[in-house]
Each structure stands twice: as C-alpha cells, then as structure tokens.
C-alpha angles and dihedrals in degrees: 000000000000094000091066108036097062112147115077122193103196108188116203090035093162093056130076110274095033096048089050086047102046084055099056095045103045079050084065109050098265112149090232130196131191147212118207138179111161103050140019120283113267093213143000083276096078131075120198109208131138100243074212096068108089083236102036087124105056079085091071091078087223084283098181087221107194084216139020120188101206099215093147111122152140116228089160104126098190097069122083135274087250095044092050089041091050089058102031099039113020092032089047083057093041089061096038082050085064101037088055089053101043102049087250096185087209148007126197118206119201110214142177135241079229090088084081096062119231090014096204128138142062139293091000123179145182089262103042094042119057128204121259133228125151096014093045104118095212134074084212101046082040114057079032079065101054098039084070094052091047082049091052089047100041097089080238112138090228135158106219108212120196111207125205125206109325124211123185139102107329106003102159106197108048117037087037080061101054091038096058084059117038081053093058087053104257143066126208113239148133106211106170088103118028102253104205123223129198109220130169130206108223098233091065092060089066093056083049107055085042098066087042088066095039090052093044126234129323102197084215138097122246139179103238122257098253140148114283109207145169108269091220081053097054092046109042082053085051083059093046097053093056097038089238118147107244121225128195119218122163118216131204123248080240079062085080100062097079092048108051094131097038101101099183090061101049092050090057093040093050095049100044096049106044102008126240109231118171111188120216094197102120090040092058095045084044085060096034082247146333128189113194104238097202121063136232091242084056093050099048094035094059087039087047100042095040095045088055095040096068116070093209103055087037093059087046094062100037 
C-alpha cells in the first residue's frame, strides 16, 4: 500500500503533532507537504496560508495529494467560539472541499476525545460514549465535533482518529499543564482509588497512522490505541523527571469555582478525580492488531527534559 500512496499533504506542520508527523513520513520515503501559519515555510514543500482566509488554499497549486492528515487546530481557549469554529469546523470543510476535488484516496482526520464532551470515566468506548454536540461544554470539544460530522458527510473515503492526551518533544498542552503546577508545590488529585488516564506518545502516533494508511481507509471513527495508566502514576513520573518534590494535596470539587477559566486546573482536576480512559479496542480489531512500540515514561520523559532544559520556555510556564 505504501508503495503506492506516496504523496502526503499534513496540515498544521509547525504545531506539535504535524510537525512530528511530517518528520516520520518524509524518514520513510513519503513525498510530504505541509501547511504552515506561524513561521516561514522551510521548502518548497510548504505552503504558508491562514485555513481561515476564503482563498488559503489556492496556495496549494491543485496538487492531487493520495493522502491528506488533517492536524491543523485550534486548542486555544482563549479564542472565541467563531474563531474556533472558523479553524476546526470551516477549515475542516475547506480541506474536504479539496480532497473531494482532487481525488484525494484518503483523508485522515485527527480528532479529539473532547467530542464527547467532558470526556471523564473508565473503560469508555465508541459505543458507550456518544459524541456531543450541542450539549458538548468546550469550543474546542464542540466545532471538533462537528467537524466529524462535516468528515462523515463529505463523499471522502477518510478514517477519523480521537487523541487523547498527547506527550513528546514539544507537546504543548499537557505537560505545560503538570508542570504549572508541580512548580507551584501541589498537584490536584484525588488517589484513594487508582483513576485511570488514557495518554499517547506521540511517536506512537506516527506507527499508527502509518498502519492506518497501510491498511486503507475505514470510513469510521475510532479512539486511538494508546497507553491507559494510573493518574498518581503519571504524576508522580512527571515529579521525578524534574527533580521536584511532589506534594499531595487533595482539593474540593468547590475548588473549582475560582478557576473556572483556568484551563490548566480543571484538566488536572477532571482527570484526577474521575479518570479519563479512553479504550482502543475497535481500532485494533479494525487493523488485525497494533502494539504501540514506545512507551508513555519515554514520551514524558523527552517532553519533560527537553521542556526544563531550555531558560526561555521555562520562564514562560513558571
């Protein structure tokens, strides 16, 4: 199959997860494209455009891509609900749009588990946990959502894959998160029972979408195959890598209240106190099998070193 899927549109290649995955593919012989916004392309295989512009993809010179990995977000609470909906949802369309007319083979969309709205609990599935829309409580969670629904109705043979959280060099939600707190001596946290947590690194991620390709598209929507872990686990790994003593201090639910737009906070409050798992089952019967080869204590370990090895982003989230 790879041999003869060979050219790879990435949108969102100078953020986190495309840039990863631009990496990987163009290792391994892929012919990859790129979309940027917030810095200069590095080749000619890059095109800089705004998905939020009515022409951005005039830029892309009618390039019929085989397959295109839609990365491209915004998680940046802080924006509004139109602006988020203009990048998650329209741009989503925009690029669909194009798939559509130029006989794109498949299009990979990279979703969240977000699109089920708070996405707390144990042992959730496709089945068991349905998508939100309406209801669903975050911008982000929210046009994600319906980006899934605009990737179902497009005519595109595509394969629609939720992340959960994702750790690696460079992941700049998570980690970000922990480390905001641990440094300010506490972390938030409720331990008597072992709240699991489903995490990626995001290595992984490239071995997977890989075999997603390799395999064609599934024209169904799938939660990634990723590591499920105890939360105190993850944490207290998260001490040990920065040499920071770790304190315990349990918070009320009424905790909360203050810190309603502090993002950071209620992520690591959610998932402490009720878990957040996340279950790969359907997606591995879908490939006849996948085990991921990298672990989550690599992948924290190189977001986490690298993160408080450099003065400047340390000063940022401190």
């Amino acid at each position: 199959m790879k041999k003869d899927l060979k050219k790879i549109l990435i949108t969102g290649t100078s953020g986190f997860l495309g840039s990863t995955l631009k990496k990987f593919f163009s290792e391994i012989g892929f012919t990859v494209y790129g979309t940027v916004r917030s810095r200069p392309p590095e080749d000619e295989h890059e095109f800089q455009f705004d998905i939020t512009q009515d022409k951005a993809l005039d830029k892309l010179r009618d390039i019929n891509f085989d397959i295109i990995i839609h990365s491209l977000a915004c998680m940046n609470h802080k924006k509004s609900y139109k602006f988020m909906s203009k990048v998650n949802y329209r741009g989503t369309k925009k690029m669909l749009d194009y798939a559509k007319s130029h006989n794109c083979r498949h299009f990979i969309q990279l979703s969240t588990i977000a699109v089920y709205g708070i996405p707390v609990g144990k042992n959730k599935t496709e089945k068991n946990t349905k998508r939100r829309l309406v209801t669903n409580l975050g911008f982000y969670g929210k046009t994600k959502a319906y980006a899934e629904v605009a990737v179902e109705k497009s005519g595109v043979n595509y394969t629609i894959l939720r992340l959960p959280p994702m750790i690696g060099v460079n992941d700049s939600f998570t980690t970000p998160a922990i480390i905001k707190y641990l440094k300010k001596g506490f972390m938030v946290a409720r331990f008597e029972k072992k709240r699991l947590i489903t995490v990626m690194n995001s290595k992984n991620l490239n071995l997977l979408i890989l075999k997603i390709i390799q395999h064609g598209a599934l024209n169904d929507s799938f939660n990634a195959i990723a590591d499920d872990i105890p939360w105190k686990d993850f944490v207290e790994e998260c001490a040990k890598l920065l040499h920071i003593p770790y304190i315990f201090k349990e918070k009320s639910i009424f905790s909360i209240l203050p810190k309603l737009n502090d993002k950071d906070y209620l992520w690591l409050y959610i998932f402490s106190r009720w878990g957040s798992h996340f279950v790969g089952k359907k997606l591995k019967n879908a490939l006849g099998g996948f085990e991921s080869p990298y672990s989550w204590e690599e992948g924290l370990k190189n977001a986490l070193v690298k993160k408080n090895s450099e003065k400047k982003k340390e000063i940022i989230l401190m």
